[in-house]
N, C-alpha and C positions, 0 to 999 in steps of 0.2 A: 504494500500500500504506500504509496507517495505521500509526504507530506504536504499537507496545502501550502501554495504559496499565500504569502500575504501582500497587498496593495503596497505600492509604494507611496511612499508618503510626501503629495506634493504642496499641503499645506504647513505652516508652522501652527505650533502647540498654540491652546489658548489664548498661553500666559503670555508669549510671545505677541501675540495677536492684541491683545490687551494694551502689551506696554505700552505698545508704537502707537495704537488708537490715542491713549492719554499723552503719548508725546507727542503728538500733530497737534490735538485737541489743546495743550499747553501752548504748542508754538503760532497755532493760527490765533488763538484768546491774546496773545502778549501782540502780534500784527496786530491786531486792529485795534487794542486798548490803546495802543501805540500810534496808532495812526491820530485816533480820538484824542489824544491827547495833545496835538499841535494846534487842535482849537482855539484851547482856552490862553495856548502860550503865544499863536497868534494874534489873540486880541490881547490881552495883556501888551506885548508889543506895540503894539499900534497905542493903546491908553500911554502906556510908559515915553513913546515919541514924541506922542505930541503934551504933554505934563513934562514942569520943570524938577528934575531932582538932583538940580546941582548943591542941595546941601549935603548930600551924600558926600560932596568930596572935601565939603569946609570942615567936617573931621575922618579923614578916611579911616584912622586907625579905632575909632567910635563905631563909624558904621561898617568898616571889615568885621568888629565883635559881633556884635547886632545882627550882622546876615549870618554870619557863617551857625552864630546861637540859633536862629531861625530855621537856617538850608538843615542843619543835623535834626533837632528840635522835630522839625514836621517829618525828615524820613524815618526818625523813629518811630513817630506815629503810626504812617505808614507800613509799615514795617509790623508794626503790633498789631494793627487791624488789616491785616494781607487777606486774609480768610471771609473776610466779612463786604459786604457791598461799601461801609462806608471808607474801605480800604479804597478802592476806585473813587470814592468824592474827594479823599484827601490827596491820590496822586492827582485828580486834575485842579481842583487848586493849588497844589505844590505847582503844578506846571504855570496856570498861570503867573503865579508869583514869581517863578523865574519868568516869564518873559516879559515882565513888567520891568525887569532888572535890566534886561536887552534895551530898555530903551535909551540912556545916555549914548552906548554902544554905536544903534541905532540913528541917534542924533548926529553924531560925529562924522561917522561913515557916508550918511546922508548931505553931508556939508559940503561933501568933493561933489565935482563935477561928475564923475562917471561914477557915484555913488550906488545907485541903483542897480547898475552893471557888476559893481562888485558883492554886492548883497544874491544876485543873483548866482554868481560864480562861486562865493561863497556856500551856497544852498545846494549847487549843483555837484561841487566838490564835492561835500557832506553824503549826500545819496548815492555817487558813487561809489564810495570809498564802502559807507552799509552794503550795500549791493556785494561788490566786492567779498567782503568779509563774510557775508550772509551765503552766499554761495562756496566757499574755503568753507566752511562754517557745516555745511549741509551736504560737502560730498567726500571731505577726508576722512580716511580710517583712522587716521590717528586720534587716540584720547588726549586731548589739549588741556586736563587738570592740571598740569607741571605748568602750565601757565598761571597759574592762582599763585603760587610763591612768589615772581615776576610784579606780579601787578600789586600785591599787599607790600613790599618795597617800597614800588615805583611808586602806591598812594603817599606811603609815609615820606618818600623823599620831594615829592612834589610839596605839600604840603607844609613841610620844611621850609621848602624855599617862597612859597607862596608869602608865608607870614614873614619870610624875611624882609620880603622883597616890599613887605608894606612899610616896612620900617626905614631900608633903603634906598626904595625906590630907582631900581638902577635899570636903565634903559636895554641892558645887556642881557642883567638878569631876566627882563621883563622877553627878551626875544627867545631864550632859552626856555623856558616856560613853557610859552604858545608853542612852540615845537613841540616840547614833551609830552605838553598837550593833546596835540593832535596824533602821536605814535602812540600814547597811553590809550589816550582813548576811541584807537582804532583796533587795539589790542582786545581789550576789554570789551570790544563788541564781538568780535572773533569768539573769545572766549566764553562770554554768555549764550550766544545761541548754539555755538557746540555742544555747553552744557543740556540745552533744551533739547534738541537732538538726538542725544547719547543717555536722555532721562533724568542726568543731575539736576536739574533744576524745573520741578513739576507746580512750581506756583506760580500764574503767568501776571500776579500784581508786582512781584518782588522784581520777577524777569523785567519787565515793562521798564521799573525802573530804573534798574540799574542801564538798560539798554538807552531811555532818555537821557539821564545824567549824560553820560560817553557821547549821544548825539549832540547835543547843546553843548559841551565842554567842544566838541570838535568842530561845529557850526563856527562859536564863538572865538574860537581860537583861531580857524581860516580867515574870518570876516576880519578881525584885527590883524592879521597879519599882511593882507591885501590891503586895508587900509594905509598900513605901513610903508609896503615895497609899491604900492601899486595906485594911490590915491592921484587925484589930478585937480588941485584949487584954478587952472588955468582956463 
């Protein structure tokens, strides 16, 4: 008597089947909270533009405390109510309040003649570069956690030099920065939707955010740097 053969097996187990359902399910929630979320930071922007908050800089080292109290303050919020719907009300007014922050930025940039043009270049950068990362992000084999040592560094030495650089104000410092800037936090996007991808990170409010942070750190850090090398008062 032969033994029965058995089917070959051309689907994956359940559990398999499961995970990846919850990891799409995570990565499409974090796109479009994502998306939703340039809403409120571009109105905010636009209020912040056209409104004067030049006292912001009659004590910077007053309102550098103040914000950064604030910027931390509300992601812990966030952050504690991840689970909850008013986890979503607090990232999107976090977002607007950053782009309410955009506006002096915004004021400056806007001053040059080809202003607009850079604001655009600016933005179009930024999407690339996501894209980019998002795609590396969605088709390497490799687990990118060795990346997280990297970037818990690069926060703490950023941050270093942030608060230094409030105190000395140095033009140099200031250009090294917005570089770091924008490598840090094209890193850091790489690395979060890897993580989304590969399951490490299955809550798509936390994702969302850290993802915004990295975009607006890298937005705002092109837009000033264009403004720099590339501004035209003529």
């Amino acid at each position: 008597m032969q033994p029965e053969l058995q089917p070959i097996q051309t689907q994956a187990p359940y559990g398999a089947q499961d995970a990846s359902l919850r990891r799409n399910q995570v990565l499409r929630n974090t796109y479009w909270l994502l998306a939703i979320s340039l809403i409120p930071t571009a109105i905010g922007a636009a209020i912040g533009t056209n409104i004067e908050l030049g006292f912001l800089r009659t004590s910077p080292i007053l309102s550098f405390v103040v914000i950064l109290g604030v910027f931390y303050g509300w992601i812990f919020a966030i952050e504690k109510n991840r689970n909850s719907a008013l986890g979503v009300v607090l990232l999107l007014g976090f977002t607007l309040f950053l782009g309410l922050l955009l506006g002096p930025l915004f004021q400056k940039v806007l001053g040059f003649r080809n202003g607009t043009q850079l604001v655009m270049l600016a933005a179009g950068g930024t999407a690339a570069v996501f894209f980019v990362m998002a795609g590396i992000a969605s088709t390497t084999k490799r687990d990118l956690t060795s990346l997280g040592n990297f970037l818990a560094i690069g926060a703490i030495v950023i941050m270093l030099a942030v608060v230094a650089n409030v105190f000395f104000a140095s033009p140099v410092l200031h250009l090294v920065l917005l570089s770091a800037f924008v490598l840090f936090s094209s890193v850091l996007i790489l690395f979060q939707l890897n993580a989304i991808v590969r399951g490490g990170e299955t809550n798509y409010v936390s994702a969302t955010l850290t993802l915004y942070i990295a975009i607006y750190n890298l937005f705002s850090s092109l837009l000033q740097l264009l403004g720099i090398f590339g501004g035209s008062r003529d």
